[in-house]
Backbone as numpy.savetxt, mean C-alpha at the origin, in Angstrom:
# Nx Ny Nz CAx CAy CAz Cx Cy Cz
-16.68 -1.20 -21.41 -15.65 -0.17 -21.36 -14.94 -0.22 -20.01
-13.72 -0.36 -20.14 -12.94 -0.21 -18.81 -12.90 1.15 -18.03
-12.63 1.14 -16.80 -12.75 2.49 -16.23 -11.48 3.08 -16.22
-11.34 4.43 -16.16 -10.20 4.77 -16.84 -10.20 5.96 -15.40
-8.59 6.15 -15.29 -7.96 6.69 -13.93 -7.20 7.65 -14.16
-7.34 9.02 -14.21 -6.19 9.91 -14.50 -5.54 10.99 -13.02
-4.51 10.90 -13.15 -3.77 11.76 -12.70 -2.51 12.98 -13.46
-2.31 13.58 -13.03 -1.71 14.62 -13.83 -0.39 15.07 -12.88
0.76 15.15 -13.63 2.41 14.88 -12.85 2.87 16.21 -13.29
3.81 17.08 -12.44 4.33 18.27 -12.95 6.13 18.13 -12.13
7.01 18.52 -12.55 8.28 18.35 -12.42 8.19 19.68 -11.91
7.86 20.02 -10.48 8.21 21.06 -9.94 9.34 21.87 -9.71
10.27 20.47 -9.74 11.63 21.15 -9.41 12.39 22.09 -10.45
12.10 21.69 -11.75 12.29 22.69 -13.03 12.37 24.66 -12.46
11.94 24.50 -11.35 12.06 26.08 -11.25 13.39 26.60 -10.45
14.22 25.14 -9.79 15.10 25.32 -9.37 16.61 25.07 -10.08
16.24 24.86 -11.81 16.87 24.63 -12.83 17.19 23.79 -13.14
17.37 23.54 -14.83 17.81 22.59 -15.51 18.13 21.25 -15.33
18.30 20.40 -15.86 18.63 19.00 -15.65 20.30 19.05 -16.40
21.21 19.41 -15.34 22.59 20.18 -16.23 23.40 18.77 -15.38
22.60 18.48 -14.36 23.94 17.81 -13.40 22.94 16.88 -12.67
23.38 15.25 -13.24 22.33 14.57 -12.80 22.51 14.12 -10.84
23.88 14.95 -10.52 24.04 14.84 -9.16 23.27 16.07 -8.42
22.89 16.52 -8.81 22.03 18.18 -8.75 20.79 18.59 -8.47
20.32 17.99 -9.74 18.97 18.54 -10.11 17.82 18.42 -9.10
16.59 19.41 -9.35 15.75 18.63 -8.08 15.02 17.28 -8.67
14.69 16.78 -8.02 13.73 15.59 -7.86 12.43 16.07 -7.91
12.10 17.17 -7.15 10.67 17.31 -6.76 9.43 17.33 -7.86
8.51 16.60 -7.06 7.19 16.65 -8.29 5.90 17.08 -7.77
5.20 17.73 -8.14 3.73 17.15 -7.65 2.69 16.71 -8.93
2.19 15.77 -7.80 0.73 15.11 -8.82 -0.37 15.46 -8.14
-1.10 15.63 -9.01 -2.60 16.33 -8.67 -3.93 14.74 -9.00
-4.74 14.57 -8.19 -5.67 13.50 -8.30 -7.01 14.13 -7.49
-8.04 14.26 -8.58 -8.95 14.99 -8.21 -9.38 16.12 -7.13
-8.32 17.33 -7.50 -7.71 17.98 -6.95 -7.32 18.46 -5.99
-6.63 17.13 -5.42 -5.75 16.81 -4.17 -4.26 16.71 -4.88
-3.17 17.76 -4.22 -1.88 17.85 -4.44 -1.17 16.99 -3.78
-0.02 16.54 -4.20 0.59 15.49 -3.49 2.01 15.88 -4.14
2.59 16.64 -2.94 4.02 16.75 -3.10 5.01 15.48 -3.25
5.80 15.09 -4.25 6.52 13.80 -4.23 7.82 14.32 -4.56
8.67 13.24 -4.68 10.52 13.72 -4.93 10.98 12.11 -5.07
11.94 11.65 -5.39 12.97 10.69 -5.19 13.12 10.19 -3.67
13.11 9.06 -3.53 13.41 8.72 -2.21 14.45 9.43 -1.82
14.53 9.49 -0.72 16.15 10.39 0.01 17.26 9.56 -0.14
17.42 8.29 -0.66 18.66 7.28 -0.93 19.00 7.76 -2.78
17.98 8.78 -3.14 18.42 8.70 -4.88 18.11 9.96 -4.84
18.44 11.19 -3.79 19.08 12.44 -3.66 17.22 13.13 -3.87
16.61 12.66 -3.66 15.30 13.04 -3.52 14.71 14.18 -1.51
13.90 14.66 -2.01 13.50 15.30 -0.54 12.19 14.73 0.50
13.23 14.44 1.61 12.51 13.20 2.38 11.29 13.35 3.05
10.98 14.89 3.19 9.70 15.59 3.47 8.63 15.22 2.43
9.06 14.88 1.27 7.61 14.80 0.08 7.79 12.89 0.26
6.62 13.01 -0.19 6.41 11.29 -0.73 7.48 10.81 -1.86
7.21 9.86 -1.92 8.00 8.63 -2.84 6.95 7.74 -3.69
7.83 7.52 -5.05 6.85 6.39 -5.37 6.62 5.32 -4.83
8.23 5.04 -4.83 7.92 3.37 -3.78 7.02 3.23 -2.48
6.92 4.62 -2.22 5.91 4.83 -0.95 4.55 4.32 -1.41
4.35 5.30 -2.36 3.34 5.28 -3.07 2.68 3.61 -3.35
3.49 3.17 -4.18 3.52 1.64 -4.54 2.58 0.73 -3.81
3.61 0.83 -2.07 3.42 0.11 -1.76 2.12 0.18 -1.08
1.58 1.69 -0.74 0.49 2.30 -0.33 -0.81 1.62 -0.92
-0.57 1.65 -2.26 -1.54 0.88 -3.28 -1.94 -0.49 -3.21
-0.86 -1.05 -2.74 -0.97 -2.52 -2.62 -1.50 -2.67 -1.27
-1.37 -1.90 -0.38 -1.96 -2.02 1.21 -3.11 -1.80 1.18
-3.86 -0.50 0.30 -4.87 -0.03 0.42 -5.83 -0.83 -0.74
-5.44 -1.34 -1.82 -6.11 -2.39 -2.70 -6.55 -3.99 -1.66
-5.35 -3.93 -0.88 -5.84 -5.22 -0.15 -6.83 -5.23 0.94
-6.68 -3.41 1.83 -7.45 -3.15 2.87 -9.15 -3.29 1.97
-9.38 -2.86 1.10 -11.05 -2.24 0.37 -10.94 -3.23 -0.18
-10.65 -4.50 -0.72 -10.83 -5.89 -1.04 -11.36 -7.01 -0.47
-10.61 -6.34 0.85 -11.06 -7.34 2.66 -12.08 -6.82 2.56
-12.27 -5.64 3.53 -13.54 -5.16 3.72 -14.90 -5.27 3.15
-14.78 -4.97 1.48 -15.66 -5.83 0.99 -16.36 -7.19 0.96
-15.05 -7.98 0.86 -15.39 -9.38 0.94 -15.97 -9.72 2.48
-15.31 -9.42 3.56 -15.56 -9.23 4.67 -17.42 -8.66 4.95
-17.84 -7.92 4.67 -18.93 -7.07 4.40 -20.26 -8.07 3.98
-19.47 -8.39 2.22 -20.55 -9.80 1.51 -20.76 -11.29 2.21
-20.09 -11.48 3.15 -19.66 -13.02 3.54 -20.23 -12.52 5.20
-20.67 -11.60 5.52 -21.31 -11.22 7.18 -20.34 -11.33 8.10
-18.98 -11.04 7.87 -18.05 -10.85 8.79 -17.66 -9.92 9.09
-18.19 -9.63 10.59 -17.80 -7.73 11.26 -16.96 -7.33 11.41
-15.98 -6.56 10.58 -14.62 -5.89 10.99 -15.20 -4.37 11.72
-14.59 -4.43 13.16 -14.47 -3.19 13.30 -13.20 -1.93 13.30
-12.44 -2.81 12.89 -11.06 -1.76 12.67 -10.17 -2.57 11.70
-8.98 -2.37 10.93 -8.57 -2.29 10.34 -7.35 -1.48 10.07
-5.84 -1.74 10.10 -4.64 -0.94 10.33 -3.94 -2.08 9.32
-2.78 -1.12 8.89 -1.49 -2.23 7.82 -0.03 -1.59 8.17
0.29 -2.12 8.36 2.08 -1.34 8.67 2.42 -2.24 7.74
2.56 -1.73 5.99 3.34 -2.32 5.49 4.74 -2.11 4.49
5.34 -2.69 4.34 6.69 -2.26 4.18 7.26 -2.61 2.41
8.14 -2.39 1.74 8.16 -2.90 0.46 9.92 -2.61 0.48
10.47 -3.82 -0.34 12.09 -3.93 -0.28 12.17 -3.47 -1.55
13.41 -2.26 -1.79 14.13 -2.67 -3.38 15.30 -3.07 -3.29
15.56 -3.59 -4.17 16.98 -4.69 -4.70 17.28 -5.27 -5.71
18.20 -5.64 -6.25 17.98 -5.88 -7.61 17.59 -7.79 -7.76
16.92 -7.57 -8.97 16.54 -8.79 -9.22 16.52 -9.08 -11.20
17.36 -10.07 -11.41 17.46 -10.59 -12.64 18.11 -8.83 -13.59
19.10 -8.58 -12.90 19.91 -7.38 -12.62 19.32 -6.08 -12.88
18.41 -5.58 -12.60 17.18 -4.62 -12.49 16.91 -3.97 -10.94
16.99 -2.95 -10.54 16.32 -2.73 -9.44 14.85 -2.19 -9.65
13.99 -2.82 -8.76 12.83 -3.31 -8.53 12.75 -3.47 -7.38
11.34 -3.63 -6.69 10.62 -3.72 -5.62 10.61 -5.62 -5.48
11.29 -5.68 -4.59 11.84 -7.17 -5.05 10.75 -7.30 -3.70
10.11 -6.97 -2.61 9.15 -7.93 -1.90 8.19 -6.74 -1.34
6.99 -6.84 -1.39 6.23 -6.01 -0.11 5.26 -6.69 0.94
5.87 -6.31 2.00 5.17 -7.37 2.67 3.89 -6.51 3.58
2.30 -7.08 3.59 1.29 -6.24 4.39 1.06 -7.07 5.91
1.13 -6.36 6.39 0.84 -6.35 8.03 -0.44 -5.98 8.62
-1.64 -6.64 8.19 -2.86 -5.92 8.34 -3.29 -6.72 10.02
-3.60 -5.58 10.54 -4.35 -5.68 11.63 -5.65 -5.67 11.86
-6.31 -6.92 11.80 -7.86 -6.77 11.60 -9.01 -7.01 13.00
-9.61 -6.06 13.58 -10.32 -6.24 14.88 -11.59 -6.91 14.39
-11.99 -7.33 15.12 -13.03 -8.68 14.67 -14.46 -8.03 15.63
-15.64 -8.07 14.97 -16.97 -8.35 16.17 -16.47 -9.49 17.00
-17.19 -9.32 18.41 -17.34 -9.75 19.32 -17.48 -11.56 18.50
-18.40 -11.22 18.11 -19.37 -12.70 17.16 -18.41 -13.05 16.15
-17.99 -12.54 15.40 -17.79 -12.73 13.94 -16.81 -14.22 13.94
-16.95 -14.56 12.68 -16.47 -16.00 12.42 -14.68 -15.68 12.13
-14.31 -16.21 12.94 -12.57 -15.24 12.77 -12.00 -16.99 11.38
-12.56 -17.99 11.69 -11.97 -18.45 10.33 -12.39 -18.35 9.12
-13.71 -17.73 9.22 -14.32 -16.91 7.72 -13.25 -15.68 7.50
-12.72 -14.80 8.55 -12.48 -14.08 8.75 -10.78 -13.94 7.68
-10.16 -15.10 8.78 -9.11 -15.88 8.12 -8.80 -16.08 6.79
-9.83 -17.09 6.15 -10.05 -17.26 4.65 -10.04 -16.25 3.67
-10.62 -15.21 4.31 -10.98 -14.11 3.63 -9.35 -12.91 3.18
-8.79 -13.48 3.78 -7.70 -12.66 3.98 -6.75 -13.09 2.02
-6.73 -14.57 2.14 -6.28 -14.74 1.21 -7.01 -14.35 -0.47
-8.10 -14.57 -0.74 -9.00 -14.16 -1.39 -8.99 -13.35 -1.87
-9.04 -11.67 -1.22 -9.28 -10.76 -0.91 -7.62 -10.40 -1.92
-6.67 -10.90 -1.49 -5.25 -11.21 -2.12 -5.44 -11.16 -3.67
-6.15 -12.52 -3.81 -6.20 -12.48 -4.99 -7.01 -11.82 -6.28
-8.02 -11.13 -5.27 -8.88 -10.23 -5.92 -8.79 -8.54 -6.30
-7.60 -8.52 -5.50 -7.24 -6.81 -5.28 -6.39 -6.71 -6.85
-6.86 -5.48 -7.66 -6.73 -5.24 -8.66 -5.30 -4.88 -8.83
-4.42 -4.31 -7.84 -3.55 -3.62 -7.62 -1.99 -5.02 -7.65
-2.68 -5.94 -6.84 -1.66 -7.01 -6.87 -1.54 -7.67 -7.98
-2.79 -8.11 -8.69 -3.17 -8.50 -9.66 -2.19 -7.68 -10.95
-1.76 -6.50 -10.83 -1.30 -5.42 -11.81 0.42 -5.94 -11.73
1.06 -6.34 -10.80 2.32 -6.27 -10.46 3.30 -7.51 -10.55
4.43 -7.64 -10.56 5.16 -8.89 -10.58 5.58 -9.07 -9.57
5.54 -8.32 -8.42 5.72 -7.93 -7.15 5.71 -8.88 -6.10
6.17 -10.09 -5.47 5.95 -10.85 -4.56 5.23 -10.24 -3.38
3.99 -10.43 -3.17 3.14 -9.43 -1.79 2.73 -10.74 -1.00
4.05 -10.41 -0.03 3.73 -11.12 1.43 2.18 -10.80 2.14
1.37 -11.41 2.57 0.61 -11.05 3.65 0.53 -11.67 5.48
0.91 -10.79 6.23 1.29 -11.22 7.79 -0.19 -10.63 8.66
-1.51 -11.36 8.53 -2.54 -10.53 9.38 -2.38 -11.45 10.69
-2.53 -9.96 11.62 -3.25 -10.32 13.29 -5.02 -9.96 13.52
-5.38 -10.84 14.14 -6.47 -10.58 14.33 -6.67 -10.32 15.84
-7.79 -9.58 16.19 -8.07 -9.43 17.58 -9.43 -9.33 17.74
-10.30 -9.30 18.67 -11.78 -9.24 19.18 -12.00 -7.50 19.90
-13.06 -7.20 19.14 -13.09 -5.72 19.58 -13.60 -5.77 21.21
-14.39 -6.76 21.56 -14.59 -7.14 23.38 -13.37 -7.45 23.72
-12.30 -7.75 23.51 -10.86 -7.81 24.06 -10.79 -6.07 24.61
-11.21 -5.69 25.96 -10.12 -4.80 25.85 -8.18 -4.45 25.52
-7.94 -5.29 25.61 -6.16 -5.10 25.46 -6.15 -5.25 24.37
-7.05 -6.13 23.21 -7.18 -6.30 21.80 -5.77 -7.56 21.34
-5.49 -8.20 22.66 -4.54 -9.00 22.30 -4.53 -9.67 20.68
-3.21 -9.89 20.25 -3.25 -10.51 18.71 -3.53 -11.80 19.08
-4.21 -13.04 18.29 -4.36 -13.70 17.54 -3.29 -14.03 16.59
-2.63 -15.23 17.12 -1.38 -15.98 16.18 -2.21 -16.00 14.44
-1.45 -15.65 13.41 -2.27 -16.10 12.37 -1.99 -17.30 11.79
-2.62 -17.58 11.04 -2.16 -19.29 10.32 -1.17 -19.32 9.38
């Protein structure tokens, strides 16, 4: 049996009326996930409110955070010490095959290394980890990956060119 994921979506903005004027209406939503609220809206480029989240936020959140708990794991099974872990990552829309879509997201993971740890196990692992994340696996999505690595005995934590 597959594991099964629910969340529950409410069109909040309905209290600020009707869907009369599609230049108008609100955007706003919230979704509830094990009951944690999460105010969302339309990006602010598609008349959405820039204070709540976005899907595309969302999206790309998924794909950062499917790749971060993919590493780590693999990282974990294979005896390679991460002690930190950061992603600044970003996701483009544009149209493609005349559709707008999330035409690239690219992850920026910043991975601090043990003192010891094997940084080309470390390396390897990065791609892997890619192909194992359920989330990428789900999408048609081109997902760039750009990791720096650094040594947690680095005080300055200088980057590490990646390959």
């Amino acid at each position: 049996m597959a594991d099964v994921f629910i969340s529950h979506l409410e069109w909040s903005g309905a209290s600020k009326g009707p869907t009369r004027d599609p230049a108008t209406f609100s955007r706003d939503l919230t979704v509830v996930v094990h009951a944690v609220t999460v105010p969302m809206s339309a990006a602010p480029a598609y008349r959405g409110d820039p204070s709540r989240v976005n899907p595309e936020q969302l999206f790309v959140a998924s794909l950062s955070a499917c790749q971060a708990l993919t590493y780590l794991f693999l990282a974990a099974r294979h005896g390679v010490a991460v002690t930190a872990y950061t992603d600044d990552a970003e996701g483009r829309l544009g149209l493609r095959e005349g559709k707008m879509r999330m035409v690239k997201v690219t992850l920026r993971p910043h991975i601090t290394l043990e003192a010891g740890a094997n940084e080309a196990a470390a390396r390897e692992l990065i791609e892997k980890a890619h192909r194992e994340c359920f989330i990428a696996n789900s999408v048609s999505t081109p997902v760039a990956i750009e990791p720096t690595f650094a040594r947690a005995c680095d005080p300055i934590a200088t980057t590490m060119e990646a390959s």
